[in-house]
C-alpha positions in Angstrom: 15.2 -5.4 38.2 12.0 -4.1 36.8 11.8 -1.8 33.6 9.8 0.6 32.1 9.5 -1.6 28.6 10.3 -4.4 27.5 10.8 -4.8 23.7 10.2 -8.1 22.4 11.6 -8.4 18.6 14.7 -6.4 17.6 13.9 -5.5 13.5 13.1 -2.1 12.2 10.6 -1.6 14.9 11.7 -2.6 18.0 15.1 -1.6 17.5 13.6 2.1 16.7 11.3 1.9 19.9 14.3 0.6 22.1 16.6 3.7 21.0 13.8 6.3 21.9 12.8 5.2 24.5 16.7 4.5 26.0 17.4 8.1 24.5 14.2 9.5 26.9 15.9 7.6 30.0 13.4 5.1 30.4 15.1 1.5 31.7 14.5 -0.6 28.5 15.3 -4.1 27.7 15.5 -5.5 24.4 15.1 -9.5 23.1 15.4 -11.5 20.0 15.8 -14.9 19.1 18.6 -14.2 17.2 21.4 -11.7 16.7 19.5 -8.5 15.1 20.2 -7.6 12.2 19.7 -10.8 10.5 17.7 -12.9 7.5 14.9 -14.4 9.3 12.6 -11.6 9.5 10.7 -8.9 7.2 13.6 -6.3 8.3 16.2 -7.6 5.5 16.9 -7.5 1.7 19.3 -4.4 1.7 16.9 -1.9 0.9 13.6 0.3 1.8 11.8 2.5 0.0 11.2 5.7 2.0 8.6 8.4 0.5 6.9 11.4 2.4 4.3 11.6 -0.1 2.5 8.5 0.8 -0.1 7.3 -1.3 -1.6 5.3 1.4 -3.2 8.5 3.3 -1.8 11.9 4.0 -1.5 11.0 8.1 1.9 8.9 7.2 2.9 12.5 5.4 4.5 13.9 8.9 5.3 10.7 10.0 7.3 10.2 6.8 9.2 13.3 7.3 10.7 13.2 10.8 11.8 9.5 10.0 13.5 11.3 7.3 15.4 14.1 10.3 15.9 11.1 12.7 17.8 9.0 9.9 19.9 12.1 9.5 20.0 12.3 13.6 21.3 9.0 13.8 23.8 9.4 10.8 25.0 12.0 12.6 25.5 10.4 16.0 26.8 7.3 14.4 28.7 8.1 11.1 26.7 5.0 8.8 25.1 6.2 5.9 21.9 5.3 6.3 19.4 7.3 4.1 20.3 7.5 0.3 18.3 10.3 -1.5 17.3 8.9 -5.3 13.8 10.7 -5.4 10.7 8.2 -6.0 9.2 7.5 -9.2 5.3 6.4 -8.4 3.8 6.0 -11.7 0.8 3.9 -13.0 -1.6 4.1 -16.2 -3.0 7.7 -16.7 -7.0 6.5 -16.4 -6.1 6.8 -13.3 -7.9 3.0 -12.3 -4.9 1.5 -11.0 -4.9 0.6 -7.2 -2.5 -0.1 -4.7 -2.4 -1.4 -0.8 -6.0 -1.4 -1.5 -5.9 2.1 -2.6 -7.7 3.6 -5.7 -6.1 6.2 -8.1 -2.8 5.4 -6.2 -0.9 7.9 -8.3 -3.5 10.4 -8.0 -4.0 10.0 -4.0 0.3 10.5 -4.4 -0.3 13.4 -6.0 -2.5 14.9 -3.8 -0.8 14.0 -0.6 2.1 16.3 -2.2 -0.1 18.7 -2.7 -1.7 19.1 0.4 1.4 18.4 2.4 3.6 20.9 0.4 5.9 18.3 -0.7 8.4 19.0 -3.3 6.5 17.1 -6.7 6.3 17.3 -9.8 3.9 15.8 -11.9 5.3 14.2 -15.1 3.4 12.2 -18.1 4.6 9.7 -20.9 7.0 11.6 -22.6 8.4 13.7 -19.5 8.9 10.4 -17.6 10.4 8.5 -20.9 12.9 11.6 -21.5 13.7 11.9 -17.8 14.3 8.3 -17.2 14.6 6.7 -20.2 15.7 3.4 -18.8 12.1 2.5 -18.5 10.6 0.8 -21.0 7.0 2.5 -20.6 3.7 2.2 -23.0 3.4 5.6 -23.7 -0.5 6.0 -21.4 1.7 6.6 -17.8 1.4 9.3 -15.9 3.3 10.0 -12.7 4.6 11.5 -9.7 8.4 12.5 -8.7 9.2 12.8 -5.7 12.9 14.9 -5.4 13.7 14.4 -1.8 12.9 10.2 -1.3 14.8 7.3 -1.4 15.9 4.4 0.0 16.8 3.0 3.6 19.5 0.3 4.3 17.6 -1.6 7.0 20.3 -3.7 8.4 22.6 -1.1 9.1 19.4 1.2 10.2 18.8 -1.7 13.2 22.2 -2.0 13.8 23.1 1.7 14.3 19.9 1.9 16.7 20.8 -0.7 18.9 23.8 0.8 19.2 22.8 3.9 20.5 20.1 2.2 22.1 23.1 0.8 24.1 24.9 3.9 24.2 21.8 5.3 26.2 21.8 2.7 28.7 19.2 0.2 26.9 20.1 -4.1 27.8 19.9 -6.2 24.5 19.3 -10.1 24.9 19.9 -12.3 22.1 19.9 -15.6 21.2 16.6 -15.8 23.5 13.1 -17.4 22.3 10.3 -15.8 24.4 7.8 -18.1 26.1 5.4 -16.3 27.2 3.9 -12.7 27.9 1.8 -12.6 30.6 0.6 -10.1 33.6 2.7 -10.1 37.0 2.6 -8.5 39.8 -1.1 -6.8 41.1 -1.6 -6.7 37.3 0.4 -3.3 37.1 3.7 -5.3 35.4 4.4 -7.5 32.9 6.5 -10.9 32.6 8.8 -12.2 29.7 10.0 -16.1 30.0 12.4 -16.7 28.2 14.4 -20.8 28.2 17.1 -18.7 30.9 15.4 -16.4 32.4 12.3 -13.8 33.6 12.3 -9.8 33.2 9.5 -7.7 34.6 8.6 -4.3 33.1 5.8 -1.9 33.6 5.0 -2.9 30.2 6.2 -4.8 26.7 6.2 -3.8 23.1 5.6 -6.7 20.5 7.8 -6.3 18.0 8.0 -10.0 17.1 7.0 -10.3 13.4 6.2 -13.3 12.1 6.5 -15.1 15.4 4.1 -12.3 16.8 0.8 -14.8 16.7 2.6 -17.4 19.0 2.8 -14.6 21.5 -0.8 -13.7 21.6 -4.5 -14.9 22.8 -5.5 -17.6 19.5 -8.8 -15.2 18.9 -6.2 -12.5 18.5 -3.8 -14.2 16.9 -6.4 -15.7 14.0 -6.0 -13.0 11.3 -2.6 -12.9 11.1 -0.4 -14.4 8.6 2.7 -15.0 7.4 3.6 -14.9 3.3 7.5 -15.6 2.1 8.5 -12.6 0.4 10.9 -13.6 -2.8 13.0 -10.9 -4.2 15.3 -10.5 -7.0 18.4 -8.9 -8.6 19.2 -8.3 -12.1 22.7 -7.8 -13.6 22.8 -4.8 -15.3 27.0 -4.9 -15.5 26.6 -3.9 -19.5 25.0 -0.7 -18.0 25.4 -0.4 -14.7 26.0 3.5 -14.9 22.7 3.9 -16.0 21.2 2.6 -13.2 23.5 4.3 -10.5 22.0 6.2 -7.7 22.9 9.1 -8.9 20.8 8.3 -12.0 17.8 6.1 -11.3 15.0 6.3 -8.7 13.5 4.2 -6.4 9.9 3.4 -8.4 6.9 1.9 -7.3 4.9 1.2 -10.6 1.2 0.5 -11.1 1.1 -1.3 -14.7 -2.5 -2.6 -14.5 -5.8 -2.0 -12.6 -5.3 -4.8 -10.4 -4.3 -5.2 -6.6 -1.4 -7.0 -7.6 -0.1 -5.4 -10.7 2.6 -3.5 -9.6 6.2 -3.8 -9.0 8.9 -2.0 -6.9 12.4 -1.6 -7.5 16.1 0.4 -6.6 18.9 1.4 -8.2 22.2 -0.1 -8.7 23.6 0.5 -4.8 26.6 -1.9 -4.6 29.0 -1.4 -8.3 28.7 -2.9 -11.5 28.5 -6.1 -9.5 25.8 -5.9 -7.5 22.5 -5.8 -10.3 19.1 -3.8 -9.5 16.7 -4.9 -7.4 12.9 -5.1 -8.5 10.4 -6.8 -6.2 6.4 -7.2 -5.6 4.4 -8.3 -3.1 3.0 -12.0 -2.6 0.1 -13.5 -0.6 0.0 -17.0 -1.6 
């Protein structure tokens, strides 16, 4: 049989590209090494941040926002929560110096995305931020940008509730199977996934593959790319846990000095007393 894609890697990105395309009626087929969702990608860790005023450039802003109505879509198709609405806290020293994903004034650029974009914002500075969250043990010199309508994604039950309507629309999943090779069949018009078992033909294939994306590609394209363990972390907060409840504490994203680096993220308490709040960062080392 020959499809219309193949989708190689099922994480947060091929298992999204699998259900909309199966939802269009295109023939898809889906593979992974293992048995999506699992540990050994970048899809896991029990939560996302999700933000429609994105710091990183206004294009993401309406990009941002339908993933927002397709979570709700899918909800409502599947009846698993996916999409937990905390607001976002993105704050960061008022000179407004600090940077982030090699953005200056990341707070500022936040600010004006929600501007621009007619996001629901406000703008809130040491005192407002300290009174409305006082959790947060802040210097005094912050200023920062709340965003009302954000919040965090569960990715493990996101992939799993879209390979399940992937399914639903016809899609074929294959697990359990290490691809090979990608390369062009046919006159050129096709392409061909080996897998240990087996070959599938489509009229073309989506790389979804992560970090085993570079043994799938050409070595000159392959070169750039590289793979960093991300470590994160959960604190108990038991003594306090309902001051960190969903209901209470927003997802942050907070710039603390002028460097690339100096910034961490974190969530609220999402599982009970028991469960502890989860900061994080990023590392490329």
């Amino acid at each position: 049989m020959r499809y219309d894609a193949l989708v190689v890697g099922l994480g947060a990105v091929g298992s999204a590209t699998l259900h909309q395309l199966a939802r269009r009626g295109a023939r898809v087929l889906g593979i992974d090494r293992f048995a999506p969702p699992h540990a050994f990608g970048s899809s896991a860790g029990e939560t996302r941040i999700t933000r429609i005023a994105v710091g990183e450039g206004e294009a993401y802003a309406p990009l941002a926002a339908r993933s927002h109505a397709l979570w709700r879509e899918i909800e409502g198709e599947t009846g698993v929560e996916l999409l937990t609405v905390t607001g976002a806290l993105i704050l960061g020293p008022r000179s407004g110096t600090a940077r982030h994903h090699r953005v200056a004034d990341f707070v500022g650029r936040t600010i004006e995305c929600a501007r621009r974009c007619g996001i629901p914002h406000e703008v809130l500075e040491g005192s407002a931020i300290a009174a409305r969250f006082p959790q947060l043990g802040l210097r005094g010199d912050e200023v920062a940008c709340y965003e009302p309508g954000a919040g965090f994604l569960r990715p493990e039950r996101c992939i799993a509730a879209q390979l399940e309507l992937a399914c639903r629309h016809g899609a074929r999943v294959v697990t359990g199977a290490s691809v090979l090779g990608v390369e062009a069949a046919g006159n050129g018009d096709a392409v061909e996934i080996r897998t240990h078992e087996a070959s599938f033909v489509g009229d073309q294939a989506v790389l979804a593959a992560g970090a085993w994306l570079p043994r799938l590609l050409d070595p000159a394209i392959a070169a750039p790319f590289r793979v960093y363990r991300q470590v994160q972390y959960w604190f108990d907060v038991a003594a306090a846990h309902d001051r960190y409840t969903p209901d209470r504490f927003p997802v942050f994203i907070w710039m603390f000095g002028d460097g690339e680096h100096d910034f961490f993220y974190g969530f609220p308490a999402i599982d009970g007393a028991a469960g502890g709040i989860k900061p994080g960062t990023e590392q490329y080392a």
